[in-house]
PATI-755580 format. One record per residue (C-alpha): residue number from 1; residue in one letter; chain; x negated, y negated, z negated. Coordinates in pm, 1 decimal, padded with zeros to 6 digits. Each point is the difference from the previous one (the first is absolute). Example, Ala and Ser with C-alpha at 12.3 -4.5 7.8 and 13.67 -1.06 7.14 Angstrom:
PATI-755580
{1, A, A, {-01230.0, 00450.0, -00780.0}};
{2, S, A, {-00137.0, -00344.0, 00066.0}};
END
This chain:
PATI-755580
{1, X, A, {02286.5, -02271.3, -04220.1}};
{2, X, A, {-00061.2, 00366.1, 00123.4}};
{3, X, A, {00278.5, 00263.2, -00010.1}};
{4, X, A, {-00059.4, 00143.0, -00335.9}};
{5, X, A, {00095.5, -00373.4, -00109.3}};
{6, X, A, {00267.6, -00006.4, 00149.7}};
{7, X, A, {00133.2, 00374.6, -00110.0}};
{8, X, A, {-00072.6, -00164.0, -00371.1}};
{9, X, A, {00170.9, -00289.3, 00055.4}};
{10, X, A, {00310.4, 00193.1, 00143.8}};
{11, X, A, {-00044.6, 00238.9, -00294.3}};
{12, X, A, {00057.1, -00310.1, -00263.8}};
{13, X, A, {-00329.0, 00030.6, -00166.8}};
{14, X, A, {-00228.1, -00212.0, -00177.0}};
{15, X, A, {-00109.9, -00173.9, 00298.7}};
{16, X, A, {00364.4, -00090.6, 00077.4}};
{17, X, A, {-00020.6, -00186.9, -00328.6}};
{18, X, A, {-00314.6, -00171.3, 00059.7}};
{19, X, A, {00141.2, -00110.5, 00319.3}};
{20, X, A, {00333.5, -00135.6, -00135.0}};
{21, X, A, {-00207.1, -00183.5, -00305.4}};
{22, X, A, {-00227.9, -00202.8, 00309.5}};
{23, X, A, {00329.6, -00098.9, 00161.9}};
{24, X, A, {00101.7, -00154.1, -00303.6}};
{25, X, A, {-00369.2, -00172.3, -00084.9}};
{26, X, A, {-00002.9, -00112.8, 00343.1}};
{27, X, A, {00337.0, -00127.7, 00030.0}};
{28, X, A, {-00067.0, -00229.5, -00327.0}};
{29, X, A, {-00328.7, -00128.7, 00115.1}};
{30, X, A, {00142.1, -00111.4, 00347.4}};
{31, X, A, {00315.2, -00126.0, -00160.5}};
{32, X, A, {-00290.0, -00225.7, -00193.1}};
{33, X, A, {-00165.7, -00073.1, 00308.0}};
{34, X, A, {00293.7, -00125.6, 00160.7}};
{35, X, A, {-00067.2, -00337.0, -00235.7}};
{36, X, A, {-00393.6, -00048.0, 00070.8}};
{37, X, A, {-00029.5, -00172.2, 00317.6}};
{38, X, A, {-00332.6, -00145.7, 00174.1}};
{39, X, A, {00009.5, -00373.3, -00029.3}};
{40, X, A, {00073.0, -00092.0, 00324.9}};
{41, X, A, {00349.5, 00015.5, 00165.7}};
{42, X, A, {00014.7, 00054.2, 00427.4}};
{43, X, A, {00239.9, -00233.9, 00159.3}};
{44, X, A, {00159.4, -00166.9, -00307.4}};
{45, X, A, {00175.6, 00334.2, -00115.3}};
{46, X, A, {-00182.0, 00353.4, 00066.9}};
{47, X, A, {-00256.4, 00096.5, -00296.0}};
{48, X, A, {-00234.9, 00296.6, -00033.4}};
{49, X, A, {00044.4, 00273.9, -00268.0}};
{50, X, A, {-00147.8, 00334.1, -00026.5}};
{51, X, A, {00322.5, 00188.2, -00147.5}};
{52, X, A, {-00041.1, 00208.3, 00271.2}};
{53, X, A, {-00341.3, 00172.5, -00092.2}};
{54, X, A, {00159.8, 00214.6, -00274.8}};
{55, X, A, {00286.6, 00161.3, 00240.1}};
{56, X, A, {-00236.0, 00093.5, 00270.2}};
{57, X, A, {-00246.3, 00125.4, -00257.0}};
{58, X, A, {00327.5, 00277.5, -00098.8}};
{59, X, A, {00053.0, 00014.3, 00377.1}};
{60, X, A, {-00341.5, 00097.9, 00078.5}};
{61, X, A, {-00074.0, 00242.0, -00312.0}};
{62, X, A, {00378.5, 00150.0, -00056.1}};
{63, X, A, {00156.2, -00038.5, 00358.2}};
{64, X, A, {00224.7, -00282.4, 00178.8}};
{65, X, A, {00291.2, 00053.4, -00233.1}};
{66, X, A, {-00192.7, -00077.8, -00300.7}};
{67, X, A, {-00145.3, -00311.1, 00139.8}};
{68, X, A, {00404.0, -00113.6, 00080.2}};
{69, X, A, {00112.6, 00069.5, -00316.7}};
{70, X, A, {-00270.9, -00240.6, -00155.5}};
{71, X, A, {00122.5, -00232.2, 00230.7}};
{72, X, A, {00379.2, 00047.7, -00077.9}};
{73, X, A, {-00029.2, -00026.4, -00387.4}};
{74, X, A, {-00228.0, -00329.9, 00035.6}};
{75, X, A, {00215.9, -00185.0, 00127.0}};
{76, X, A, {00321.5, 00166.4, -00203.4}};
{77, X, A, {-00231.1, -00115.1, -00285.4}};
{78, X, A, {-00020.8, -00341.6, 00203.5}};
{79, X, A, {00398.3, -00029.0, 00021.8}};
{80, X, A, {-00062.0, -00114.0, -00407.5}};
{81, X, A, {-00180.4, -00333.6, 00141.6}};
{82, X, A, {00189.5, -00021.8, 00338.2}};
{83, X, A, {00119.6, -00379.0, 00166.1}};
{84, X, A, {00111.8, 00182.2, 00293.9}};
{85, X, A, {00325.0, 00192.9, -00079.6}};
{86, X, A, {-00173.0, 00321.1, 00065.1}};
{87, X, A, {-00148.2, -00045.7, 00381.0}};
{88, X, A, {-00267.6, -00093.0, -00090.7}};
{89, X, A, {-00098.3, 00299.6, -00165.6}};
{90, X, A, {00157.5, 00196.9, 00284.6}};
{91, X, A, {-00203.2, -00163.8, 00264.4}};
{92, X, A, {-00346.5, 00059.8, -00173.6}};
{93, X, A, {00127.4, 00355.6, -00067.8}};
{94, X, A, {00048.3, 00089.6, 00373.5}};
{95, X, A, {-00305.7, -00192.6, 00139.6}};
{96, X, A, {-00251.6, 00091.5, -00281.9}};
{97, X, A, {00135.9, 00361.2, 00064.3}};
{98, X, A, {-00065.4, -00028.7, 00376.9}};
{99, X, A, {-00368.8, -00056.3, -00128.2}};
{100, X, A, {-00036.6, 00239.4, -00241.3}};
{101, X, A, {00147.3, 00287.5, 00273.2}};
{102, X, A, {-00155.6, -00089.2, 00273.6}};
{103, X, A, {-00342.9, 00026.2, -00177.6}};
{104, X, A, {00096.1, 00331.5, -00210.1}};
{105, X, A, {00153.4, 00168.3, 00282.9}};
{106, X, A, {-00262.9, 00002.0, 00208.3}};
{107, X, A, {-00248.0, 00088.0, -00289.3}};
{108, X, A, {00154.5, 00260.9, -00223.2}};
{109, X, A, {-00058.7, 00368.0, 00198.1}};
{110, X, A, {-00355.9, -00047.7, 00042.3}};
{111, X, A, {-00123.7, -00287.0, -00258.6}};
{112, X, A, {-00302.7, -00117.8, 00221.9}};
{113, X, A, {-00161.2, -00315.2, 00027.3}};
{114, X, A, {00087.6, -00029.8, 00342.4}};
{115, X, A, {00385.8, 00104.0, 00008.9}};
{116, X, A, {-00035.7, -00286.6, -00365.6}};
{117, X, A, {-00093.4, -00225.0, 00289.6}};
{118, X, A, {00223.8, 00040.8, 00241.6}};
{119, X, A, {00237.7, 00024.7, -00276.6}};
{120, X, A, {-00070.7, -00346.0, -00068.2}};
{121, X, A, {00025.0, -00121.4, 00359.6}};
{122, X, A, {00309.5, 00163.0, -00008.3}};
{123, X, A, {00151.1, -00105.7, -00313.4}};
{124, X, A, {-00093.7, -00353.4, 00103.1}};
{125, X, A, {00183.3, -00005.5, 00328.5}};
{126, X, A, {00273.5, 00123.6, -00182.1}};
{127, X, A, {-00016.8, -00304.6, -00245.9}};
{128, X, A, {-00055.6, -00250.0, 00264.0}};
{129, X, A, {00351.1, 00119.9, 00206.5}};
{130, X, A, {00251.6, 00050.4, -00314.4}};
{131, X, A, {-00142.3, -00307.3, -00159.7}};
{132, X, A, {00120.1, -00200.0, 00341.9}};
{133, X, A, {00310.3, 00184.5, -00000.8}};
{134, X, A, {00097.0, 00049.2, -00335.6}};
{135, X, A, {-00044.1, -00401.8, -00072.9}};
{136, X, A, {00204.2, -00067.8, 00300.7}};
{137, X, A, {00315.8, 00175.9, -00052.1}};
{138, X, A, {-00088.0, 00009.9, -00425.1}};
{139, X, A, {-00246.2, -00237.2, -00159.2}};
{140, X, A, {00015.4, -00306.6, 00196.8}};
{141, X, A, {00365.0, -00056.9, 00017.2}};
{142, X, A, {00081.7, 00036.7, -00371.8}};
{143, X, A, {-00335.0, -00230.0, -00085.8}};
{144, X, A, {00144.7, -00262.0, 00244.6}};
{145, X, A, {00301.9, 00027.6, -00206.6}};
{146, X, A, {-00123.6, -00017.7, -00319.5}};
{147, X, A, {-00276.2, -00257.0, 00004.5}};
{148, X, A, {00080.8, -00221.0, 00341.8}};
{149, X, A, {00378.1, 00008.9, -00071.2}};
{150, X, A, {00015.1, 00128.8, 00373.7}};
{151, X, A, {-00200.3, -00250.8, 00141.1}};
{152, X, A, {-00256.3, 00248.5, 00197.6}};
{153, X, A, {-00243.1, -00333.2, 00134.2}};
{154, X, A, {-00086.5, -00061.7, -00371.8}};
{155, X, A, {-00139.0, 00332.9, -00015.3}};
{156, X, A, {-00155.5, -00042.3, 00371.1}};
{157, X, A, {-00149.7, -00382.9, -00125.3}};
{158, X, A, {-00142.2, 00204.7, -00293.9}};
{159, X, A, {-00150.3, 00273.6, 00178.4}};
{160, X, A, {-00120.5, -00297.4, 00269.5}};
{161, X, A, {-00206.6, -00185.0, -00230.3}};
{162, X, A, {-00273.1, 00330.3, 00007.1}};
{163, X, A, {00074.9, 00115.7, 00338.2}};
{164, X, A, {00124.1, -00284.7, 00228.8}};
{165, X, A, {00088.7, 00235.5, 00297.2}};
{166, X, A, {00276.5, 00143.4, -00251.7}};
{167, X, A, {00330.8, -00180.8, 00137.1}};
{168, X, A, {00254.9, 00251.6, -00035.4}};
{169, X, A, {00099.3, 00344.3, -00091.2}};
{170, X, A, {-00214.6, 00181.8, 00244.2}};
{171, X, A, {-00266.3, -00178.0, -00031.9}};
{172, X, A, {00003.1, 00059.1, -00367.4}};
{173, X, A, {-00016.9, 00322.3, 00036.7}};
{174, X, A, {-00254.7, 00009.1, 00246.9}};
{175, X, A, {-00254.1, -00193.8, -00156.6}};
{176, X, A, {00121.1, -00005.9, -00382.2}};
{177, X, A, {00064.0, 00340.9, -00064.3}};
{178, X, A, {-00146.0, 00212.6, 00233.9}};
{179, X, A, {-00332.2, -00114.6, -00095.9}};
{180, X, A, {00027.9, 00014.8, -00369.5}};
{181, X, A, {00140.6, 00386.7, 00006.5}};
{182, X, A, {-00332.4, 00057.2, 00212.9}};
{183, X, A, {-00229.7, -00149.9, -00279.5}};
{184, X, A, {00227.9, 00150.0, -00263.1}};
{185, X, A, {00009.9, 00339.6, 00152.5}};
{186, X, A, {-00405.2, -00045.6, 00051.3}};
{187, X, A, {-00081.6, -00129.7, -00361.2}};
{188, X, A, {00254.3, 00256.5, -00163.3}};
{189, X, A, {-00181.2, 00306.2, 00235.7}};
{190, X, A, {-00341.0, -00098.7, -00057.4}};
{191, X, A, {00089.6, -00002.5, -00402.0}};
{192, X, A, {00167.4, 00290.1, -00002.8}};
{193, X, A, {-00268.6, 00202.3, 00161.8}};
{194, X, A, {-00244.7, -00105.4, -00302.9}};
{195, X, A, {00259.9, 00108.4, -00220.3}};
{196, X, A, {-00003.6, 00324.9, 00163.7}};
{197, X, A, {-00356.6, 00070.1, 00057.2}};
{198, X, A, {-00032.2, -00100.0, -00377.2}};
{199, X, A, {00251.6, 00231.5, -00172.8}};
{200, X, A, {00089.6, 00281.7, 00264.1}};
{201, X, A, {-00217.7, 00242.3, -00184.4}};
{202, X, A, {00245.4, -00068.8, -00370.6}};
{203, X, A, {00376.1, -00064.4, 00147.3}};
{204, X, A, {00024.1, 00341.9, 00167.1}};
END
């Protein structure tokens, strides 16, 4: 987006509408994608959606805010459907938002193809650390809780049966979720970019 953009946007144009209106179509359709998972679960537990191709689309065409606020009203849609008392919904917030920064950040002043790839590099580092963090003070302690009735080796002999080496906490970190943030944050880059080489000529 080049200055006079921006001046429009800050003016509270037309444009500012056309922004605000993709927010909204963006935040249903990943809200929607939040329920169409690929057929294959890693470790027992962690499945692969792409609910996060909409926000970075609004990240990468209206700036990192926009791509946030997809991300925030998803999952305040999600709270309808929730099991998890809220964190849940908190926890994909923060670490889907790591993403969707990380990538937009580094992208939005000059909108090449190489600050989009760094941008993704970056945005997936960013996934990979607040994903191990996030589930180990958030996530993993209330699904314990809730599903294992507190008994953390169930969830270890489940995540075990796919990844022997997984014995305990660390390890499932290690080797359960580091991984699948790397091949999430590669599959969700790789389909946003299509996304954006396709339509960056008719969201502007």
């Amino acid at each position: 987006m080049d200055n006079t953009q921006l001046q429009s946007i800050k003016k509270g144009n037309l444009l500012t509408a056309k922004a605000l209106t993709m927010i909204g179509l963006m935040s249903a359709l990943a809200f929607i994608l939040m329920f169409v998972h690929l057929p294959v679960s890693y470790i027992g537990f962690l499945e692969l959606e792409f609910s996060d191709v909409p926000a970075l689309v609004c990240g990468l065409f209206y700036g990192p805010v926009a791509g946030v606020f997809v991300e925030l009203i998803k999952n305040l849609l999600h709270l309808m459907t929730s099991s998890t008392a809220t964190v849940g919904e908190i926890a994909n917030f923060l670490i889907s938002s790591s993403y969707v920064l990380g990538v937009s950040l580094v992208f939005w002043h000059s909108k090449s193809e190489k600050r989009l790839r760094n941008g993704f590099i970056v945005g997936t580092i960013a996934l990979i650390i607040f994903g191990v963090v996030i589930n180990y003070f958030i996530t993993l302690p209330l699904y314990i809780t809730l599903y294992f009735g507190g008994n953390e080796s169930a969830l270890y002999g489940m995540a075990s049966a796919m990844v022997p080496a997984i014995q305990d906490m660390k390890t499932l970190l290690i080797l359960g979720f580091v991984p699948f943030n790397l091949v999430k944050g590669v599959l969700i880059s790789v389909a946003t970019y299509y996304v954006w080489k396709a339509f960056r000529k008719f969201m502007m």
